[in-house]
C-alpha positions in Angstrom: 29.4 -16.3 17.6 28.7 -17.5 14.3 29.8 -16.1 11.0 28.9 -12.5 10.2 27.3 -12.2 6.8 28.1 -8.6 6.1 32.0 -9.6 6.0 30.7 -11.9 3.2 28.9 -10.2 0.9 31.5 -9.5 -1.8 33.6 -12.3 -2.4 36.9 -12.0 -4.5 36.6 -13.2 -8.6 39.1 -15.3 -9.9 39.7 -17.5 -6.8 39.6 -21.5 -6.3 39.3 -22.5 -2.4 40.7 -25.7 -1.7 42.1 -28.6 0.6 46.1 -28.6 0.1 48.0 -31.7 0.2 51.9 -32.6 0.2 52.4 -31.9 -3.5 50.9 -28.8 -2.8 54.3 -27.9 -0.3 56.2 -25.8 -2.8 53.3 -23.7 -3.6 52.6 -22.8 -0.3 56.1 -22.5 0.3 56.2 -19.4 -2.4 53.4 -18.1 -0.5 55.3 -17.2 2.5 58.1 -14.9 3.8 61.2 -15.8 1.9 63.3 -15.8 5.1 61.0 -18.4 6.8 60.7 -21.0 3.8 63.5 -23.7 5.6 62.0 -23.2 9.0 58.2 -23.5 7.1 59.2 -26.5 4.9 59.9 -28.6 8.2 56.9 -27.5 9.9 54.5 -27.6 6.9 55.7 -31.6 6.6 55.5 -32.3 10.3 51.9 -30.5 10.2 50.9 -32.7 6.9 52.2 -35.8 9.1 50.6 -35.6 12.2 47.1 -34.7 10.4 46.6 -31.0 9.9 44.7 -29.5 6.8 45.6 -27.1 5.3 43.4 -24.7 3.0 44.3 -22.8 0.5 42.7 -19.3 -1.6 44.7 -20.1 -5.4 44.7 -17.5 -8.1 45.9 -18.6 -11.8 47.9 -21.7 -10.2 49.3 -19.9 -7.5 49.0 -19.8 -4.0 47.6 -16.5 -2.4 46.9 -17.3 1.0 46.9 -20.3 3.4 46.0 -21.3 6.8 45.8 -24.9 8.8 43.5 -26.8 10.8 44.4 -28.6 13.7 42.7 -31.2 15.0 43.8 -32.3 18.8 46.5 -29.8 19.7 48.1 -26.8 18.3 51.4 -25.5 19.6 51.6 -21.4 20.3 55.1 -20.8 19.8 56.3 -17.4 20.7 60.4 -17.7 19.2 59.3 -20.1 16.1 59.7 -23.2 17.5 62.6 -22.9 19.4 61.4 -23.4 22.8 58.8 -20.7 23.7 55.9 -23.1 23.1 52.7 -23.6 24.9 51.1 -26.8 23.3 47.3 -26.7 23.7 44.7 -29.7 23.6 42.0 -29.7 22.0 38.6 -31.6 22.2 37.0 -33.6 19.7 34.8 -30.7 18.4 37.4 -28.2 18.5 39.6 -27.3 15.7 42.5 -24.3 16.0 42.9 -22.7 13.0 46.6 -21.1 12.6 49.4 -20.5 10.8 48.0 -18.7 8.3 49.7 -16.1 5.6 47.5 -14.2 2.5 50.6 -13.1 0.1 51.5 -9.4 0.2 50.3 -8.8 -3.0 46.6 -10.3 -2.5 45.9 -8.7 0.4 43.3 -5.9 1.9 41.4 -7.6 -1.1 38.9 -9.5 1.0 40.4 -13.5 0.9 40.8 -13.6 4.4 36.9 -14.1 5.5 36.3 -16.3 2.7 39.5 -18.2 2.8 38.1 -18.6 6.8 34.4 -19.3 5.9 35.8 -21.9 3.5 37.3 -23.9 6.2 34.2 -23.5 8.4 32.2 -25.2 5.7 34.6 -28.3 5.4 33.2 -29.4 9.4 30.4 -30.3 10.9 28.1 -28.0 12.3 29.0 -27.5 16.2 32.6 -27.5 15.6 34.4 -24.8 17.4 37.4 -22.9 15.8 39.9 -21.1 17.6 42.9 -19.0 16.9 45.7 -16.5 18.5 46.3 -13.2 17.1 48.9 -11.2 18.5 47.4 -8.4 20.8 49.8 -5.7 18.5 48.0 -7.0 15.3 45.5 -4.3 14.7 44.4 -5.4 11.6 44.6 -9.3 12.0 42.5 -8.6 15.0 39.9 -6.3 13.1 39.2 -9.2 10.3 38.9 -12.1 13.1 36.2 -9.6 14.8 34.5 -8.5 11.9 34.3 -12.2 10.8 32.2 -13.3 14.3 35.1 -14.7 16.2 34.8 -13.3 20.0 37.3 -12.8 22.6 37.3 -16.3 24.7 40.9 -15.7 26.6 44.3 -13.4 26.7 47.4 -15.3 27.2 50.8 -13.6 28.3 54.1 -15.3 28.0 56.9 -13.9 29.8 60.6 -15.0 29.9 63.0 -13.7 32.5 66.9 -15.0 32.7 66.0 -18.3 30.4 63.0 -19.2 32.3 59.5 -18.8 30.8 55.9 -18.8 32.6 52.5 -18.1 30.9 49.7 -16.6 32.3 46.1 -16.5 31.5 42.8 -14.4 32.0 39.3 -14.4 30.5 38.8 -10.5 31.4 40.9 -7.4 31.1 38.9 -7.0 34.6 40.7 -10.5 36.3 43.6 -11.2 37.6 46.3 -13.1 35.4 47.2 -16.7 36.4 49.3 -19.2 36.2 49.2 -21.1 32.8 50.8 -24.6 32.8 52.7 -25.5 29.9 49.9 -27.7 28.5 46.6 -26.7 28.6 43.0 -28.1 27.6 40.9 -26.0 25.5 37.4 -27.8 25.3 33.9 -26.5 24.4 33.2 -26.5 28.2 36.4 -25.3 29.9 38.8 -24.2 28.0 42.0 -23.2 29.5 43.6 -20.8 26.7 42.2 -17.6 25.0 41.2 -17.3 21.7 38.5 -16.6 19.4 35.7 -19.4 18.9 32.8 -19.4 16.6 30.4 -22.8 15.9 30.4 -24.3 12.0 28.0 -23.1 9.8 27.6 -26.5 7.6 
């Protein structure tokens, strides 16, 4: 849909944006939930590895918010990592953006659309971002809205005696189906829900 101008109007003083890189890892580490920093520290290596970017909002040498880019496939995990996971391909002019976290204390102070508008402006025009927000996240859902994401697709994942399914539907109005456990999402027929908007650089 394009980035919405009015949720950029006053951006936040004081802030650097900027592409993170491995020696970056502690910092972003400190950034997140305490309880998650093992589980994160594995992940945030294996993204670095396999060629996700990963930008970051700093404040006076400290990190205040994050969030990654992937390139080719993002895995939507719904028990971190564990098995729940519904890996997603992506086309050459698709990035998902995910894994994201703005530090309790910075936020409701505006980073989030400009920590987003930032990574929009690191890719060429035409690319198409995507990301999942959880249905129950009011106010995650709010800022990707206000920003210019749009609805694209809802997916449900439902586990029943150790077996899981996901389903899939473009409308509240259709019926759900059957989601395989790897899907394309392309610019032309995308198989997963999320939010798309085109680069603005």
């Amino acid at each position: 849909a394009g980035l919405n101008a009015r949720a950029l109007e006053r951006k936040p003083d004081g802030y650097e944006w900027m592409r993170a890189n491995t020696a970056m890892l502690q910092a972003l580490l400190d950034c997140s939930p305490r309880a998650e920093q093992g589980t994160l520290a594995r992940a945030f290596e294996r993204f670095f590895a396999e060629g996700a970017c990963c930008y970051v909002a700093r404040r006076s040498d400290e990190v205040a918010g994050y969030v990654w880019a992937f390139p080719h496939q993002y895995v939507l995990t719904y028990d971190n990592y564990r098995g729940r996971n519904l890996t997603i391909r992506l086309d050459e002019q698709s990035l998902f953006l995910g894994n994201g976290m703005i530090q309790e204390k910075y936020r409701l102070r505006g980073l989030f659309p400009h920590l987003m508008a930032f990574v929009v402006s690191q890719w060429p025009t035409g690319t198409h971002f995507y990301s999942a927000v959880d249905r129950n996240n009011f106010h995650s859902l709010r800022s990707h809205y206000r920003l210019g994401f749009a609805l694209f697709k809802s997916v449900l994942c439902f586990t029943l005696f150790g077996h899981t399914w996901y389903f899939k539907r473009r409308q509240a109005d259709e019926r759900w189906q059957r989601q395989p456990v790897e899907g394309e999402l392309t610019t032309t027929a995308a198989m997963l829900a999320l939010k798309e908007f085109p680069g603005q650089k």
